[in-house]
N, C-alpha and C positions, 0 to 999 in steps of 0.2 A: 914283160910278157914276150914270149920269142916268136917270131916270124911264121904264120899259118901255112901250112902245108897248102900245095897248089891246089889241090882238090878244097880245102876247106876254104881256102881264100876265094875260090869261085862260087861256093856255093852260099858263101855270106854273102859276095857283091850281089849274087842273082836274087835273093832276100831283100837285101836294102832297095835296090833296082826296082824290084815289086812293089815296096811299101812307098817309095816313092812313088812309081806308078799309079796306083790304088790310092792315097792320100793327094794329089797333086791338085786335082780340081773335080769336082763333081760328076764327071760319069756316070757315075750309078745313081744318083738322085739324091734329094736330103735325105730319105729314110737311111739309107746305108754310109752318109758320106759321116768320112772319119776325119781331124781335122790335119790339116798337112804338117805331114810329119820331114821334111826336107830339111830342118836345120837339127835336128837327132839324127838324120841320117847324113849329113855332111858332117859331125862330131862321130858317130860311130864308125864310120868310112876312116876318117883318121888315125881312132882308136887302134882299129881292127885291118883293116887295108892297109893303108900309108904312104903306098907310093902313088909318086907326084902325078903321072898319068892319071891312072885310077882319079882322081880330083879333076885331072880337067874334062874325063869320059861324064863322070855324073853331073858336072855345071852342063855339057855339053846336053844331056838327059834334060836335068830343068829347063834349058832351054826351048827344047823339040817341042817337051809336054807344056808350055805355055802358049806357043807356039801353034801345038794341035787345039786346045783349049779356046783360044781365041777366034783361030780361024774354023773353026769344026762345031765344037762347043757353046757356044754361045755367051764365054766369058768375057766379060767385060775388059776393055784396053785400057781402063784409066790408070793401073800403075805402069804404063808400059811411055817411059818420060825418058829423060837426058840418065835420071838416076837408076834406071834399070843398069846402067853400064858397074853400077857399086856392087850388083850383087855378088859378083863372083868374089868378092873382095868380104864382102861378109860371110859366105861359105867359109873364103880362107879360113876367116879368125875361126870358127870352128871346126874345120877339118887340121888345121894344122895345132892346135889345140887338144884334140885328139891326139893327134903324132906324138906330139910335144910330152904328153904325160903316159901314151904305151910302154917306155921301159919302164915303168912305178907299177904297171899291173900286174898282178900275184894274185895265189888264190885268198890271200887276206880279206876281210870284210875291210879291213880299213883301207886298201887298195880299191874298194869298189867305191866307196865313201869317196873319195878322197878324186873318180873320176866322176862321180857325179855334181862336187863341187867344182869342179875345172867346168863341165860343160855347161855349168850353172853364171860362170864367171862369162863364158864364153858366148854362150848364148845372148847375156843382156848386151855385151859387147858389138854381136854380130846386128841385132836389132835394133843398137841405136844408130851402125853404120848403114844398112838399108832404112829404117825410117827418116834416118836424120839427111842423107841425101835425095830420097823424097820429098822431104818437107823444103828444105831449102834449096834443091837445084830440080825441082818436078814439074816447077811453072806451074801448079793447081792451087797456090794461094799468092793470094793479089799481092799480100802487105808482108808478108812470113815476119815473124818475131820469137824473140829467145821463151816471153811467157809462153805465147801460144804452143811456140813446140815442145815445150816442158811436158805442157797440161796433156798433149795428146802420146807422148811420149810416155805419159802415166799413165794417159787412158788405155792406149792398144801394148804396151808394152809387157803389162802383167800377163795377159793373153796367151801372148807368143812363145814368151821365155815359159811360161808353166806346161804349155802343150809340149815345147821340148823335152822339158825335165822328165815331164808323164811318158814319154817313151822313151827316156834315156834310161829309166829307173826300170821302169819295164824289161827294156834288154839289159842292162846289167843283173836281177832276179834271174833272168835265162841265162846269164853269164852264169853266175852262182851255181846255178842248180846244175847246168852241163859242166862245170870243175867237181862240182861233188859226185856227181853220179861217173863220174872217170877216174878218181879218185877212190871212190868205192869200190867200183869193179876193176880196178889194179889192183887193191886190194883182195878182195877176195882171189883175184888173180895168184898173187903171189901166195896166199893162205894154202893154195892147193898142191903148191910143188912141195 
């Protein structure tokens, strides 16, 4: 896939920027809260963005918005430990993961396939590096052990990685559908001269 026009490149970041925004912590109440979509939008930032900047403005973004959250909001501070420092580290695995697979995208279905398995790979990756430096460097368990973090690692892990997948799939559908309707209307384009 080749490098996005300056205009479109901004108006994808100003998209994801939002959905993180709006997904980050409950502002708007449970009725409207949707659930945080930040590690789909650190894999499609990758995908779709790439440069290294760009990666550290949005960690810098999660930062503020947990930050407002806590101090503003009334979220709670209990993941906010030694292991808060991993997170950026697990954005990596999915923003550079994204990078990593951008030259393979094409308007192929099996190109879209093929990034929803990487963020799929990516994702469980990214969630055993934030929960597993929680579990074992967060100081919130007395005794930490390999069963125990297994169990909880099944418990919250299906969660995460599937809420990513749900909007990774989601925006690749809208990848889809904006390559075909571009693709049509070049067509018809060209049909006229």
């Amino acid at each position: 896939m080749k490098a996005l026009s300056v205009s479109r490149f901004n108006a994808l970041w100003l998209v994801l920027m939002a959905v993180m925004i709006a997904t980050r912590f409950k502002h708007f109440g449970d009725v409207l809260h949707l659930p945080d979509a930040s590690m789909a939008v650190f894999f499609l930032g990758g995908l779709y963005l790439r440069h290294h900047w760009t990666f550290v403005v949005m960690v810098l973004l999660a930062v503020a918005l947990d930050w407002v959250s806590i101090s503003f909001a009334g979220v709670s501070d209990f993941c906010i430990t030694l292991a808060y420092s991993f997170l950026p580290l697990a954005y990596a695995v999915l923003w550079y993961a994204g990078r990593w697979y951008a030259p393979h995208m094409d308007r192929r279905m099996l190109s879209l396939l093929g990034a929803f398995g990487v963020s799929l790979v990516a994702a469980v990756l990214s969630f055993a590096i934030s929960n597993g430096s929680f579990y074992w460097l967060g100081g919130r368990y007395a005794q930490p052990h390999m069963t125990e973090y297994v169990s909880r690692l099944w418990l919250w892990g299906p969660l995460f990685v599937r809420t990513t997948l749900i909007y990774v799939a989601v925006a690749l559908v809208l990848h889809a559908l904006i390559e075909r309707l571009a693709s049509s209307s070049s067509e018809h384009g060209n049909a006229k001269i």
